[in-house]
C-alpha positions in Angstrom: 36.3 -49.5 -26.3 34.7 -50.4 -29.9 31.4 -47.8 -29.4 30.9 -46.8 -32.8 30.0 -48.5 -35.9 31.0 -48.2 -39.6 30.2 -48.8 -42.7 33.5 -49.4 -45.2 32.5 -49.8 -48.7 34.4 -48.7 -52.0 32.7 -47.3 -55.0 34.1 -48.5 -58.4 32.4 -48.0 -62.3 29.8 -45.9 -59.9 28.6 -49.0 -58.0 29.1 -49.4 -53.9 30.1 -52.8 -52.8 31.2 -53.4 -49.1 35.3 -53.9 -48.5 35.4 -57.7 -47.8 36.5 -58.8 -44.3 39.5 -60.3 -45.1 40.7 -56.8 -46.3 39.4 -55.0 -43.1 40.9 -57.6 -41.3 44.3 -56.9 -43.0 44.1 -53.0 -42.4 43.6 -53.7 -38.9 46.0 -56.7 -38.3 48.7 -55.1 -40.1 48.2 -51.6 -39.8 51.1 -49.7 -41.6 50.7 -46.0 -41.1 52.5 -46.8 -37.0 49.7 -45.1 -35.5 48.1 -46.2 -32.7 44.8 -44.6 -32.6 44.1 -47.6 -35.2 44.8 -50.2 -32.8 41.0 -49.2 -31.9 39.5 -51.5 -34.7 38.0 -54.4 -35.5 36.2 -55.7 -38.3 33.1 -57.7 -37.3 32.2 -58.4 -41.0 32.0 -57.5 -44.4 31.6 -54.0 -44.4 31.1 -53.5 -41.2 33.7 -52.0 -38.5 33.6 -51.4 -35.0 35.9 -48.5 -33.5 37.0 -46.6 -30.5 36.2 -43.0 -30.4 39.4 -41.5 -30.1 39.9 -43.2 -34.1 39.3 -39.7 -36.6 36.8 -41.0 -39.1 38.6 -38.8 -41.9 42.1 -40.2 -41.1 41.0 -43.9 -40.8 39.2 -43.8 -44.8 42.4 -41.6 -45.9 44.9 -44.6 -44.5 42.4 -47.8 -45.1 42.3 -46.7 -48.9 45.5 -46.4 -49.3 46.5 -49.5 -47.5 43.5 -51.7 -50.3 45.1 -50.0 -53.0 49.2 -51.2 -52.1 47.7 -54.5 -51.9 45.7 -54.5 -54.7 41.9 -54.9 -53.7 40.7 -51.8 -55.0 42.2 -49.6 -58.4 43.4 -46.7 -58.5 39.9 -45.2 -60.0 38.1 -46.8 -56.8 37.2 -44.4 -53.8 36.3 -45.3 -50.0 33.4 -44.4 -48.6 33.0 -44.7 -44.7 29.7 -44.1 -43.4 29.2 -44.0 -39.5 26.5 -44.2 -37.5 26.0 -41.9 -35.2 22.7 -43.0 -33.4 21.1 -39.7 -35.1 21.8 -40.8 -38.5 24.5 -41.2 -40.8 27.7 -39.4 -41.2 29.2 -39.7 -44.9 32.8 -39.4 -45.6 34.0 -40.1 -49.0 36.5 -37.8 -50.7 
């Protein structure tokens, strides 16, 4: 079910540091947006996510930054930046 691996980190003041567990853990325990394609996560450490693969990449950052920024634990200059591994490299999406 969790087959593919991400990277969740947040860039603030132009430095990368990676989204504690305790947030990811949050996101996924508490997930606000009512969709269930997120019920496919599970944070395995800081930084670090495992998901399903019917979870969109784009649609996951888009809700998990929103969801740090109501509860504070990035600003509203930060940006997320999820990073997946695709077995064949990296795939980078920050917006």
């Amino acid at each position: 079910m969790f087959s593919r691996k991400i990277r969740v980190e947040y860039e603030s003041n132009g430095e990368r540091k990676p989204c504690e567990l305790k947030w990811l853990d949050s996101f996924s325990m508490r997930n606000f947006t009512n969709d269930a394609v997120f019920d496919d996560t599970l944070p395995v450490s800081d930084g670090l996510m495992e998901i399903g693969v019917r979870v969109p990449v784009d649609a996951l950052r888009s809700a998990m930054e929103d969801w740090l920024r109501r509860k504070s634990y990035i600003g509203k200059q930060d940006r997320l930046v999820v990073t997946e591994d695709s077995g064949q490299g990296s795939l980078t999406t920050d917006h």
